[in-house]
N, CA, C and O of each residue as an XYZ file, in Angstrom:
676
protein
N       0.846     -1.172      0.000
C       0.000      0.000      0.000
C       0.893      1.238      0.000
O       1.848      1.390      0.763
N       0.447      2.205     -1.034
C       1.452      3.712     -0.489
C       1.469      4.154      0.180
O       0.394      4.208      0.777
N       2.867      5.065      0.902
C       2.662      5.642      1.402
C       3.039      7.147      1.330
O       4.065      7.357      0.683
N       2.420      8.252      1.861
C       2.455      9.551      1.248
C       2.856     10.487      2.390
O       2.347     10.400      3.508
N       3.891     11.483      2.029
C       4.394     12.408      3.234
C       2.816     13.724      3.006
O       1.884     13.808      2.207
N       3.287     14.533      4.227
C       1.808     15.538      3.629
C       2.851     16.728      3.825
O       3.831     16.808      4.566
N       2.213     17.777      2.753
C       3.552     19.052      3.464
C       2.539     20.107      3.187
O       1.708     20.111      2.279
N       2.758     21.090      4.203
C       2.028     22.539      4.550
C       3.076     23.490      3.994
O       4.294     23.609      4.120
N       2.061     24.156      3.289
C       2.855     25.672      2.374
C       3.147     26.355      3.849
O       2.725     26.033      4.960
N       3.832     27.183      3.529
C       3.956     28.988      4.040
C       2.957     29.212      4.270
O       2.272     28.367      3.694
N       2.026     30.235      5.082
C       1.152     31.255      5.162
C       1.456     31.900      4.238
O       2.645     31.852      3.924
N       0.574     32.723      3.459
C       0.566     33.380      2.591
C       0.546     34.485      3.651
O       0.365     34.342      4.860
N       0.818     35.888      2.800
C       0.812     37.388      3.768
C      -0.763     37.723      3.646
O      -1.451     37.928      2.647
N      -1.146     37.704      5.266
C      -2.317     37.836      5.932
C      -3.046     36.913      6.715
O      -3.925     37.261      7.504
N      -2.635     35.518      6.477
C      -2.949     33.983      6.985
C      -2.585     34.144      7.747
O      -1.524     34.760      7.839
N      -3.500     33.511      9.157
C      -2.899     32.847     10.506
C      -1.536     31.708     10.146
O      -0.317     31.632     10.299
N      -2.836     30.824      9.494
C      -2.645     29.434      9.438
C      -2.679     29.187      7.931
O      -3.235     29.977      7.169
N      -2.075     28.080      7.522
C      -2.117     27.817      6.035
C      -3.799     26.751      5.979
O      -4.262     25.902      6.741
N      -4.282     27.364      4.674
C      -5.614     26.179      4.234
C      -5.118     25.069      3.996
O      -4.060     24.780      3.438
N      -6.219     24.195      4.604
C      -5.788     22.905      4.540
C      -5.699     21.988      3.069
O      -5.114     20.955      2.744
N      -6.758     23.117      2.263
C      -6.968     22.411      0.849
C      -5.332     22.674     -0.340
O      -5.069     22.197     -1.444
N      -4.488     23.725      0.651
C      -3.163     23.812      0.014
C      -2.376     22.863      0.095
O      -1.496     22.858     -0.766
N      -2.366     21.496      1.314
C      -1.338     20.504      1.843
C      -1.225     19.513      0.466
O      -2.129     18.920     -0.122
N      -0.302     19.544      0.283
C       0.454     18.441     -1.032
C       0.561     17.219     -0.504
O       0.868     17.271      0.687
N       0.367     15.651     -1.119
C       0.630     14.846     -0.334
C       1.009     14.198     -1.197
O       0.298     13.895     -2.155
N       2.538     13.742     -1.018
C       3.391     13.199     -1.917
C       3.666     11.998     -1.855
O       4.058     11.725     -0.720
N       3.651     10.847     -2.748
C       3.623      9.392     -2.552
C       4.887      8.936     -3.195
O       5.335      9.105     -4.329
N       5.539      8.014     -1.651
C       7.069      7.421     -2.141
C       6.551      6.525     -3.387
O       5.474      6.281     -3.929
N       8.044      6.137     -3.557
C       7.792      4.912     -4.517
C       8.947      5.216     -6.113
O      10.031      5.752     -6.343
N       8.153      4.676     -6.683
C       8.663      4.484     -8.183
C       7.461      5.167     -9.256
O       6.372      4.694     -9.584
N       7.974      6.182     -9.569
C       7.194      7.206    -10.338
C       7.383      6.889    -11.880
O       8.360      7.348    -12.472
N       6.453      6.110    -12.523
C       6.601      5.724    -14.130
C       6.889      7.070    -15.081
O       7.815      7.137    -15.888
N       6.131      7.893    -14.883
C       6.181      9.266    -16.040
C       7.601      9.759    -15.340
O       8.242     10.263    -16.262
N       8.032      9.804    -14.659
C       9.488     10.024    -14.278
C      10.458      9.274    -14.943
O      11.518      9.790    -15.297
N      10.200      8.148    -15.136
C      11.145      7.226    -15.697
C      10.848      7.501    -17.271
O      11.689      7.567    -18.168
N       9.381      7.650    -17.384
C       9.258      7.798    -19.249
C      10.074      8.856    -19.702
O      10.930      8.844    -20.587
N       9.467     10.312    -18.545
C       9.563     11.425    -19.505
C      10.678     12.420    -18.414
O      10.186     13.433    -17.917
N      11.898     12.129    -18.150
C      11.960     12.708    -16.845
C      11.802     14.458    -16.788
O      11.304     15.204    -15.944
N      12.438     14.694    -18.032
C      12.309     16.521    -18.452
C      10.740     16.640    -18.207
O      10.346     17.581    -17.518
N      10.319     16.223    -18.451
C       8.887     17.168    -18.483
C       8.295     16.727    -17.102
O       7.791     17.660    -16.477
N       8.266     15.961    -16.722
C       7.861     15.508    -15.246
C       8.333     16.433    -14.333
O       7.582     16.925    -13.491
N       9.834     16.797    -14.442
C      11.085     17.608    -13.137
C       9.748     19.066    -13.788
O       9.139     19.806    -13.015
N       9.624     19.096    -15.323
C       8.938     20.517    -15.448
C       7.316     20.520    -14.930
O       6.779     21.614    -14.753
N       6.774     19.632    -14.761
C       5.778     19.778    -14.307
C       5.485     19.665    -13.276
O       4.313     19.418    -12.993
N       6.517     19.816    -12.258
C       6.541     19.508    -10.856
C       7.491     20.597    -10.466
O       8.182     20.802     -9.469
N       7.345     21.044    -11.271
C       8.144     22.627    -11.508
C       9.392     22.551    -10.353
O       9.354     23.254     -9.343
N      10.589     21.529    -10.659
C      11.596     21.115     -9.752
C      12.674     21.644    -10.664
O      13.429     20.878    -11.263
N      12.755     23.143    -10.784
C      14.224     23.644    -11.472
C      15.130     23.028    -11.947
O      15.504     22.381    -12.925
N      15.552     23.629    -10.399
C      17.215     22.602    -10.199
C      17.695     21.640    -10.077
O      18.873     21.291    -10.014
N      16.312     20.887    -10.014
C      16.615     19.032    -10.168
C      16.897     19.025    -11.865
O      17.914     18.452    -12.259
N      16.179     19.531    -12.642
C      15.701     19.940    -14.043
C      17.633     20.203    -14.515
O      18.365     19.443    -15.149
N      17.945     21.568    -13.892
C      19.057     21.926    -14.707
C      20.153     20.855    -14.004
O      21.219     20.774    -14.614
N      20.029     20.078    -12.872
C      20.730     18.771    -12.266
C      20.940     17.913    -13.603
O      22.077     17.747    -14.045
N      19.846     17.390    -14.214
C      19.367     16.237    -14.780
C      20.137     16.716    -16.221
O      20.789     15.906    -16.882
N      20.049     17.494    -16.439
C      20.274     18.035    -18.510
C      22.074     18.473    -17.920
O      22.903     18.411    -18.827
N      22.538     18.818    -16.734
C      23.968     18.698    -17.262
C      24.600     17.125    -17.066
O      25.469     16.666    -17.807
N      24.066     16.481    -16.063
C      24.311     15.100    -16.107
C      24.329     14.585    -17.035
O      25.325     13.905    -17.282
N      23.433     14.643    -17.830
C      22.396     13.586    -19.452
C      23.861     14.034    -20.488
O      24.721     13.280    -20.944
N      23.701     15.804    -20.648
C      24.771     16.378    -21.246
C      25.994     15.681    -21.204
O      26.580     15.118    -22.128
N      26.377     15.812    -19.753
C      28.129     15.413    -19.479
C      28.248     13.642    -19.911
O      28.971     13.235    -20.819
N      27.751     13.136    -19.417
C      27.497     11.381    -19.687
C      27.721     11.439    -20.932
O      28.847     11.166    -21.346
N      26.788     11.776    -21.729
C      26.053     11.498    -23.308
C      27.843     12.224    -23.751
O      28.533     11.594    -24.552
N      28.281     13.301    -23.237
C      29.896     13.966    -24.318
C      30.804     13.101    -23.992
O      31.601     12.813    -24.885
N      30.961     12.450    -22.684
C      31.868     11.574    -22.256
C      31.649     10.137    -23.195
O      32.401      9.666    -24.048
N      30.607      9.741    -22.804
C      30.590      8.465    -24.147
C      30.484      8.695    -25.518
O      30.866      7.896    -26.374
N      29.903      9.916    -25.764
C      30.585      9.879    -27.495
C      32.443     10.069    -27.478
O      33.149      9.400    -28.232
N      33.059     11.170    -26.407
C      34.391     11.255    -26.474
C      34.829      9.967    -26.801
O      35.051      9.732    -27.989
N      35.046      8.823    -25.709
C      35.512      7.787    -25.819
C      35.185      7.002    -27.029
O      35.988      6.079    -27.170
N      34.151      7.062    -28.082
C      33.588      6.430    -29.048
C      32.318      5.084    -28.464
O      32.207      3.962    -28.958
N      31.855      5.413    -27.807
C      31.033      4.384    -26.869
C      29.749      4.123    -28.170
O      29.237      5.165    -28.581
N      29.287      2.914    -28.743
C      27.961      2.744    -28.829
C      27.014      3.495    -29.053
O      26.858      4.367    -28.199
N      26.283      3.490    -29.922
C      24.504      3.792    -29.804
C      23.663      3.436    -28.589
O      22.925      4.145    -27.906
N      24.060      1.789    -28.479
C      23.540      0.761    -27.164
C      23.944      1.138    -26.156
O      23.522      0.534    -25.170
N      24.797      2.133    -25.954
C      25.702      2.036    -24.562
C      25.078      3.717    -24.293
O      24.771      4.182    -23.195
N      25.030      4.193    -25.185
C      24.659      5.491    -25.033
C      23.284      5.255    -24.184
O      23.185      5.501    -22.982
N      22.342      4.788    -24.926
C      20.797      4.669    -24.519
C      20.986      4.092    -23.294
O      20.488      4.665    -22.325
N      21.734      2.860    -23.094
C      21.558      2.630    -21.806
C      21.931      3.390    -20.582
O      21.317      3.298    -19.519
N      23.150      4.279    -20.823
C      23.428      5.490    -19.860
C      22.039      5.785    -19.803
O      21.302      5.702    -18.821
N      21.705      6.208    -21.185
C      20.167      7.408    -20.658
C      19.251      6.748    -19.716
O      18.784      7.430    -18.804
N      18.882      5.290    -19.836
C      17.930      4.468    -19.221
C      18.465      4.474    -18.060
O      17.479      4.339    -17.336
N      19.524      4.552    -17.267
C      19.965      4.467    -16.185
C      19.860      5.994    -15.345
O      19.400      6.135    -14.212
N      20.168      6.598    -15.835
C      19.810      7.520    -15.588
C      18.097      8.111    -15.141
O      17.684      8.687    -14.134
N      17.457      7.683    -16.314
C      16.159      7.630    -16.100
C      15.044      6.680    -14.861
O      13.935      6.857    -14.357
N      16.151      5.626    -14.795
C      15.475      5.291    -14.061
C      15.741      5.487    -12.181
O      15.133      5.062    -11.198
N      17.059      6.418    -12.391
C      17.998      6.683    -11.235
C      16.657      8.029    -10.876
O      16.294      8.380     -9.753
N      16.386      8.311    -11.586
C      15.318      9.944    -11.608
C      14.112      9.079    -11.169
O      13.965      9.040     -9.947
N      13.281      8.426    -11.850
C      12.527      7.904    -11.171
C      12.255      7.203     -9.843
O      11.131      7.160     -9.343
N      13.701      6.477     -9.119
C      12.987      5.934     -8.313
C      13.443      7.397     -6.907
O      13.288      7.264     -5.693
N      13.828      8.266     -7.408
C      14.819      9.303     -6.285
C      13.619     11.046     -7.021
O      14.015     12.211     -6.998
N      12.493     10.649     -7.454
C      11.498     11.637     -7.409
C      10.853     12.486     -6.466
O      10.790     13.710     -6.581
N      10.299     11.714     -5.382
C       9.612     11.589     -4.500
C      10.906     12.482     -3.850
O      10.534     13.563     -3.396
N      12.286     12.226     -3.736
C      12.921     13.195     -2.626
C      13.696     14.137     -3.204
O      14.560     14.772     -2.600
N      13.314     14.304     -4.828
C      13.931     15.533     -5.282
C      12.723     16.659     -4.807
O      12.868     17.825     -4.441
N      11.373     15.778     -4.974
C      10.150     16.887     -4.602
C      10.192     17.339     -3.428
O       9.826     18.499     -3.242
N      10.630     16.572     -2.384
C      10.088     16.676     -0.913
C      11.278     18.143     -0.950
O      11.018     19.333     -0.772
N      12.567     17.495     -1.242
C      13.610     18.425     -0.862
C      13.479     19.539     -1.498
O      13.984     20.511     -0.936
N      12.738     19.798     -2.926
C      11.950     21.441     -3.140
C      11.098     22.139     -2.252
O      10.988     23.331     -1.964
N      10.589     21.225     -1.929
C       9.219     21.849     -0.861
C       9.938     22.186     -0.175
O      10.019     23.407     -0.049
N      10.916     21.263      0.700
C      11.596     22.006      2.110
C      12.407     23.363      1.712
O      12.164     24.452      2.232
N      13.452     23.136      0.667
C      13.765     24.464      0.312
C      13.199     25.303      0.300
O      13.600     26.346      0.816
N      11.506     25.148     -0.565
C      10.787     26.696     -0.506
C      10.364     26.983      0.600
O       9.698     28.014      0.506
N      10.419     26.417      2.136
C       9.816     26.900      3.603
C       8.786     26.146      3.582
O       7.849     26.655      4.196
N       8.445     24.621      2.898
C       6.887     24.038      3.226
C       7.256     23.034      4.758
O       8.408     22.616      4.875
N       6.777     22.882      5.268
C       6.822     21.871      6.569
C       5.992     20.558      6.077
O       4.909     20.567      5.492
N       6.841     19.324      6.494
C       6.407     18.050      6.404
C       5.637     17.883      7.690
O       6.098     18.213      8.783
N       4.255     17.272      7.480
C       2.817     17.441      8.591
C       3.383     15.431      8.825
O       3.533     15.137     10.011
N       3.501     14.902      8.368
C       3.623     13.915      8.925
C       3.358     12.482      7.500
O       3.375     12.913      6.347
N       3.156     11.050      7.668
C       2.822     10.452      6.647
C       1.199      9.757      7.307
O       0.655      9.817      8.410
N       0.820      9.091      5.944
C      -0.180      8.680      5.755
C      -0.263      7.517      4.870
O      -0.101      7.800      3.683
N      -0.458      6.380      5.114
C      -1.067      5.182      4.062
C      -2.275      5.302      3.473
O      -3.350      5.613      3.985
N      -2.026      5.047      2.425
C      -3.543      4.945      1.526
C      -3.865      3.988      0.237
O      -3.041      3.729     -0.641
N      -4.912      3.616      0.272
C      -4.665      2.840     -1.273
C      -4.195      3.412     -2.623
O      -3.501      2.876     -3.487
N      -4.933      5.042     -2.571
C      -4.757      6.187     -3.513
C      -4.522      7.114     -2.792
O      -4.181      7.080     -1.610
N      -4.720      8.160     -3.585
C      -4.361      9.504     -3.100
C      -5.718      9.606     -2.549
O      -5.643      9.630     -1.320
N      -6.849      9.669     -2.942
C      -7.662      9.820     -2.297
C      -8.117      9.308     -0.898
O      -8.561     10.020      0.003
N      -7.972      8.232     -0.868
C      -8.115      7.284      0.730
C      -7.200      7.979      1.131
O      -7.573      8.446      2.207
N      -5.703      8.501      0.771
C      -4.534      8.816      1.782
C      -4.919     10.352      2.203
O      -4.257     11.012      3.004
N      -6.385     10.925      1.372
C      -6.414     12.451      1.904
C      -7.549     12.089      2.828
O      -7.119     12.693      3.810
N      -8.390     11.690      3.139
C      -9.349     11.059      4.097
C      -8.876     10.683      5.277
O      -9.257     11.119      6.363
N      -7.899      9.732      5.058
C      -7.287      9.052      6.651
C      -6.634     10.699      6.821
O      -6.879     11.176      7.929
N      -6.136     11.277      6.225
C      -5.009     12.251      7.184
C      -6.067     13.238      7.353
O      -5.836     13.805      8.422
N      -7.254     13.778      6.743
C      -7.896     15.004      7.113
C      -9.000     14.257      8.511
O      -9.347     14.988      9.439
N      -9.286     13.281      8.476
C     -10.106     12.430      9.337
C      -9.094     12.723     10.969
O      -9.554     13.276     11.968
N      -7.671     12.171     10.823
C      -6.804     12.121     12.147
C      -6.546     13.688     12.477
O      -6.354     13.990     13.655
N      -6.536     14.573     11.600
C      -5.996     15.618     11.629
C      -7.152     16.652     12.296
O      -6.902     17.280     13.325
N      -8.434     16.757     11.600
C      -9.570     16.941     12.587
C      -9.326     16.424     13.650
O      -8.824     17.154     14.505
N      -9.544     15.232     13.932
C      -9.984     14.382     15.178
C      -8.221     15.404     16.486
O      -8.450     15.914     17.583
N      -7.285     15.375     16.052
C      -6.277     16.233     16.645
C      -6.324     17.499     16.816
O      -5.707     17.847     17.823
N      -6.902     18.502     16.125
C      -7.432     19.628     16.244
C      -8.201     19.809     17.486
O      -7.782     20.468     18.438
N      -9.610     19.064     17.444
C     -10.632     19.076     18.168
C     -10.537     18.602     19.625
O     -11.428     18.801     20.451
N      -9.110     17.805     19.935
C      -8.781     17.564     21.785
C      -8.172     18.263     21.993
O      -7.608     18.991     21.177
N      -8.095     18.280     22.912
C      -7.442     19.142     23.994
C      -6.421     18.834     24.457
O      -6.447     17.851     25.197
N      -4.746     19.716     24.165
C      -3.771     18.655     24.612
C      -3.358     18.307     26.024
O      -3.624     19.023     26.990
N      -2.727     17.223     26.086
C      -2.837     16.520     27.371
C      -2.047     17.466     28.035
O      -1.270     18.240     27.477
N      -2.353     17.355     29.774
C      -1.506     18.264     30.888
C      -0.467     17.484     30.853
O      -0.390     16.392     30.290
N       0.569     18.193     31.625
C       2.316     17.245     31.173
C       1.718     16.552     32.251
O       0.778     16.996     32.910
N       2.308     15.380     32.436
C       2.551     14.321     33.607
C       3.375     14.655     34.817
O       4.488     15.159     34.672
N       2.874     14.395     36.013
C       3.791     15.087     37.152
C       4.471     14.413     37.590
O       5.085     14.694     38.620
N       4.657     12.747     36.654
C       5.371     11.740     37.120
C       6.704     12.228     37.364
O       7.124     13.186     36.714
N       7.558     11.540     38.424
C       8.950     11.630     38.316
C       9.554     10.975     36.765
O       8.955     10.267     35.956
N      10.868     11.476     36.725
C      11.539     10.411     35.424
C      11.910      9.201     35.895
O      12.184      9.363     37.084
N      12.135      7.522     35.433
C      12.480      6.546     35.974
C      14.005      6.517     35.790
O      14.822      6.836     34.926
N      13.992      5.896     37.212
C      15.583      5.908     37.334
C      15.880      4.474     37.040
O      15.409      3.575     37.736
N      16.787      4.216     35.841
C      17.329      3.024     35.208
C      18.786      2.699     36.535
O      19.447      3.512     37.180
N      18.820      1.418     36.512
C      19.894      1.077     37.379
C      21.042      0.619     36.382
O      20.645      0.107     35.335
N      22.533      0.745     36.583
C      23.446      0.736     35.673
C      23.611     -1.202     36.153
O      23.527     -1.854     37.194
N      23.904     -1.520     34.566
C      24.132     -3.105     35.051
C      25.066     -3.212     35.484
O      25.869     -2.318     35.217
N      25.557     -4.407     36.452
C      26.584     -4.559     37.189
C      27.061     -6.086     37.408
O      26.684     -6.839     38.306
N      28.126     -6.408     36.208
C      28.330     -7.740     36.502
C      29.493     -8.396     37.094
O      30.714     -8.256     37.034
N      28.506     -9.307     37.799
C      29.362     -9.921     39.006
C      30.216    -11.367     38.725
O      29.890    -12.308     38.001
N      31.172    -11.230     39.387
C      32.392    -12.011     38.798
C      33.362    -11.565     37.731
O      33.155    -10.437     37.286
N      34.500    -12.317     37.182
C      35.094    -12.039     36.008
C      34.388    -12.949     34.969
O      33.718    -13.929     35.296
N      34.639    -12.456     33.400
C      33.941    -13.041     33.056
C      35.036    -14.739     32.472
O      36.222    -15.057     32.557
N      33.894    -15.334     31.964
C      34.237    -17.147     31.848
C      34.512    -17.300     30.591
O      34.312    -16.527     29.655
N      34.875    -18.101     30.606
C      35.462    -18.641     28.655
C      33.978    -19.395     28.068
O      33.788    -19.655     26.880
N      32.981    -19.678     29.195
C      31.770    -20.486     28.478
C      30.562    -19.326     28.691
O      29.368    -19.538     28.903
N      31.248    -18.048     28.567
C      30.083    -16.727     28.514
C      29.753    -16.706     27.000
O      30.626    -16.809     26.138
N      28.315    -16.554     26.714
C      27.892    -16.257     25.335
C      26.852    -15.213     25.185
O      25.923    -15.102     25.984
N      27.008    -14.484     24.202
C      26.074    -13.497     24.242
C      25.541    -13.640     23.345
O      26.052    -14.057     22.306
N      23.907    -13.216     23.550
C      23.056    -13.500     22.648
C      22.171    -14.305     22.889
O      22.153    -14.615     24.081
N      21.370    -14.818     22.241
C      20.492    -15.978     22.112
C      20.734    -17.581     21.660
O      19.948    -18.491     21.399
N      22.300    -17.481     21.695
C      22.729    -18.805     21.122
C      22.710    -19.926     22.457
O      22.522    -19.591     23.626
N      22.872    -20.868     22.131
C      22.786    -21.769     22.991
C      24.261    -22.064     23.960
O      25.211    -21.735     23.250
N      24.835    -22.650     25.545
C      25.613    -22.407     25.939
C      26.272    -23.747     25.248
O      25.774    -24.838     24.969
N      28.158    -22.986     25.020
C      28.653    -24.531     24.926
C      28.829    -25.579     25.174
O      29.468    -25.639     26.225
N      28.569    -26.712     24.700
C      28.530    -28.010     25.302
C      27.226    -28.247     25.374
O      27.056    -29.458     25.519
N      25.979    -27.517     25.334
C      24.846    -28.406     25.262
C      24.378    -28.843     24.085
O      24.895    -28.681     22.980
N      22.843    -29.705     24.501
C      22.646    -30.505     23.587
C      21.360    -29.450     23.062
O      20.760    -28.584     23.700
N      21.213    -29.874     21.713
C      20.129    -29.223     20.716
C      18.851    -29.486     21.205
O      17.862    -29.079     20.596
């Protein structure tokens, strides 16, 4: 099942709070039109500098293997590698635009689609709004005791879950 980060714009100038119908919710994975088309995908996801990333890479690769005299076959397959290096590393060229432009990651969400994944998160996200947050706890902190082992240790000490030497199975 996917799963999808959610990210909150900026306030716009005059906003408290950002609308909720602005939150982007971006799904990991392996992005096919990334792998088909990666230029126009980086452009329609309006990811610049992943964009001018991608065309000096493609560029430098593609002059380096004609320099050397490399293939037709060898060429394409650079490109396919490439393409598919863009596709499966989409998802965190986007996230890492958003963070650049000042968006905040709200948290993730599973969903079958995008749609189920905007339901479960606007469903939890209400339901969090609407309590009241908890008073701190007046508990003390627990005090852990430092281990302390007794004796030196033995040549038939084992750590772990393995069985001791010399026994039987």
């Amino acid at each position: 099942m996917p799963t999808y980060t959610v990210h909150e714009p900026p306030p716009r100038q005059g906003e408290a709070a950002t609308e909720p119908e602005r939150f982007v919710f971006v799904r990991d994975g392996f992005h096919f039109w990334a792998f088909l088309l990666p230029p126009l995908w980086l452009l329609l996801h309006r990811l610049w500098l992943a964009l001018m990333g991608y065309l000096i890479l493609n560029f430098a690769i593609g002059g380096v293997l004609f320099l050397i005299g490399a293939t037709a076959t060898m060429q394409f397959l650079a490109n396919q590698l490439i393409a598919i290096l863009i596709a499966f590393e989409a998802t965190t060229l986007w996230r890492w635009t958003l963070a650049r432009r000042g968006w905040k990651m709200l948290g993730f969400v599973v969903g079958e689609d995008h749609a189920m994944a905007e339901r479960r998160f606007y469903a939890a996200w209400a339901n969090r709004k609407a309590e009241p947050p908890a008073p701190p706890s007046a508990l003390p902190e627990p005090q852990y005791g430092i281990a302390v082992r007794r004796g030196p240790p033995s040549p038939s000490d084992v750590i772990g879950l393995f069985p001791e030497p010399g026994d039987l199975r």
